[in-house]
N, C-alpha and C positions, 0 to 999 in steps of 0.2 A: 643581435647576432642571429645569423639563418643557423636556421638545422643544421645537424653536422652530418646528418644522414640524409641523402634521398634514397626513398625504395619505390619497389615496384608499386605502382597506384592501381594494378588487375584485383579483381576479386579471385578469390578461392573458390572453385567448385569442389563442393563438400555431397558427398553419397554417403546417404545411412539406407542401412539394411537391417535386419532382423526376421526372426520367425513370425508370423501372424500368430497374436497375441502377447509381443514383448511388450508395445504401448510407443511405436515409432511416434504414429500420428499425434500422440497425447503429448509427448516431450516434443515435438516442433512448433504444436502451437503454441504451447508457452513459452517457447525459446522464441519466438517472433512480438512474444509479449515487454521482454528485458533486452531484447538485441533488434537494433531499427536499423542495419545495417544487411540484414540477408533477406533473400527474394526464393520464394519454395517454388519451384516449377510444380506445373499441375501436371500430372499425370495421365495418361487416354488409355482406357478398357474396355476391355468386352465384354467385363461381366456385369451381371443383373444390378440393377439400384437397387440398395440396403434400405429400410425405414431409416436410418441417421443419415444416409448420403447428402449431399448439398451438390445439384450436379452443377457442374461447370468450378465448383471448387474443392470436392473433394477427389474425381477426374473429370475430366472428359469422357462423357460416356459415348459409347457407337456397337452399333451391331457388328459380329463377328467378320462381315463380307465390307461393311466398312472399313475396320481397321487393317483385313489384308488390302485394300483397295489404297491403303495409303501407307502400308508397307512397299508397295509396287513404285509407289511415285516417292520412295526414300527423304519420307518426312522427318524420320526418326534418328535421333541421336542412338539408341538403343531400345529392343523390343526384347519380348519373353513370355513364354506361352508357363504360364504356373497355376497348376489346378484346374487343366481344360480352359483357361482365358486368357486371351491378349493384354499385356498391360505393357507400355511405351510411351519412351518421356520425347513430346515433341524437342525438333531442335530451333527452332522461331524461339527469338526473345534472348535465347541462352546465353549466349556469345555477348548481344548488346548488354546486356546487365552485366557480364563478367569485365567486358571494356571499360563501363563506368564507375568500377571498384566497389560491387555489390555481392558479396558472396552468393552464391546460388547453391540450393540444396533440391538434392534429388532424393527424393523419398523412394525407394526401386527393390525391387526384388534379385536377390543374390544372383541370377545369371544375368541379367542386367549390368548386373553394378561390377561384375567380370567383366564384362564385353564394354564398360566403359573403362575399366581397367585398364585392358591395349589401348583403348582406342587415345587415354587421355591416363598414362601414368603419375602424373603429379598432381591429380588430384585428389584428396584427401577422404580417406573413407571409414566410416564409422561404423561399429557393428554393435547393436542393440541385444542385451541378451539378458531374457526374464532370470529372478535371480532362482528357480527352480524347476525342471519338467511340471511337476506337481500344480506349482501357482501355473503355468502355462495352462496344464492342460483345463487349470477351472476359470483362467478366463477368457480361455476357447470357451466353454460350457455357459458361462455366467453371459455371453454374448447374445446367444439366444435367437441367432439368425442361421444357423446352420441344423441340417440334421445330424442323425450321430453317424451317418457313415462320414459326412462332410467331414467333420469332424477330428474323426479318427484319422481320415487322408490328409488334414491339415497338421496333427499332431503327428505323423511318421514322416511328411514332409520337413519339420519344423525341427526331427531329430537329428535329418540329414543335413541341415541347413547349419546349426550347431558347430556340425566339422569344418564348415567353410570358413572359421571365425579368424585360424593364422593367416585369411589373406588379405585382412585387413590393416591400417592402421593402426588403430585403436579399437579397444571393446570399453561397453559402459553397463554394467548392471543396472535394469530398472528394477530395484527394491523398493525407493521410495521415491516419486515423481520428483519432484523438487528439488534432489540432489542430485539425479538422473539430468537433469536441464540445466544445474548448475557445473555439473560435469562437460557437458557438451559445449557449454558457450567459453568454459574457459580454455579447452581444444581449438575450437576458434581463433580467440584470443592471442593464444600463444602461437595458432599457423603463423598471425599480422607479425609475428616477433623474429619467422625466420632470416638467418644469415643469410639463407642464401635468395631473402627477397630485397637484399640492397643491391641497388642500380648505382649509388656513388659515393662515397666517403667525401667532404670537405675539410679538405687540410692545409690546403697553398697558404693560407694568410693566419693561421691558430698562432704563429708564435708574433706576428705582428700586432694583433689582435691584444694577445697577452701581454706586451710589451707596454702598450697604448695603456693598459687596465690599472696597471700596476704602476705608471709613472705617472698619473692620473691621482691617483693615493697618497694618503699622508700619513708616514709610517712612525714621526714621532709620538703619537701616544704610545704605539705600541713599546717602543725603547723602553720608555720609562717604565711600562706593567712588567717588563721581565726580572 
């Protein structure tokens, strides 16, 4: 017997946000570890390489006159100047992964992930949020790539950022890694479950079908066990 459902076979573009130092990065890659079924786009910045960076996979990096120079020729799905640097999630690739029923997640910073908001309302948005200022601000500190004005500009950025949390779908406290990621994928999970992703109910032939099942059967044992 077919399915009784067909739904939509698109992927889910999925945008997580939070303050720098919630642990975005840290929960997507191990969500990529249990879920084989999502594509992270890479991100393209202006800012300096970190010692942990991996370029070409943690962004795409470019000088400042770079990334306006490809602001100009409208490569970007969405862009966002945060802490003095460009950071923009090219739009190449996006679209074809979403055709092929590959969730795509956009790792992006809160005005970003606004400005994909309008541009693209039904996609689903996640918001990251440490489970204390306190724990933020030490592992702003514990990171150990910033100075302490940086710092401090990231932690009053990070307070603002906080309030933007009802305009997301969902929030997930990262308290404890693992649960944080188990949280996110069953989010996932349950988008594939929406109603409103059926494209067609199959019902023409269900009581032929059942007709066929049941006269097919041999109901005398049953007689006798009542």
């Amino acid at each position: 017997m077919d399915n009784i459902l067909r739904t939509k076979e698109k992927g889910n573009l999925i945008v997580i946000s939070g303050p720098s130092g919630a642990g975005k990065g840290t929960i997507i890659s191990k969500l990529k570890e249990i879920n084989n079924n999502i594509w992270v786009s890479i991100s393209m910045t202006s800012r300096p390489v970190r010692s942990n960076d991996v370029p070409n996979e943690t962004y795409f990096f470019v000088s400042k006159e770079e990334f306006e120079e490809r602001i100009n020729k409208g490569i970007f799905l969405e862009y966002a100047e945060y802490n003095g640097n460009y950071y923009g999630t090219p739009k190449d690739k996006i679209l074809d992964k979403l055709n092929n029923g590959i969730d795509v997640i956009l790792e992006i910073e809160i005005q970003g992930a606004l400005k994909v908001k309008k541009l693209i309302p039904d996609a689903i948005f996640i918001f990251i949020m440490p489970p204390s200022l306190g724990e933020l601000r030490n592992r702003l500190v514990k990171r150990g790539t910033d100075s302490a004005d940086k710092i401090i500009s990231r932690f009053k950025t990070s307070y603002k950022e906080i309030n933007e949390v009802t305009k997301y779908n969902y929030v997930v406290v990262n308290d404890e890694v693992d649960k944080a990621v188990a949280k996110v994928n069953a989010i996932l999970i349950s988008e594939r479950c929406r109603v409103d992703r059926i494209e067609d109910i199959y019902l023409s032939n269900l009581e032929e079908e059942l007709h066929e099942f049941l006269v097919d059967k041999d109901f005398s044992n049953m007689d006798r066990n009542m």
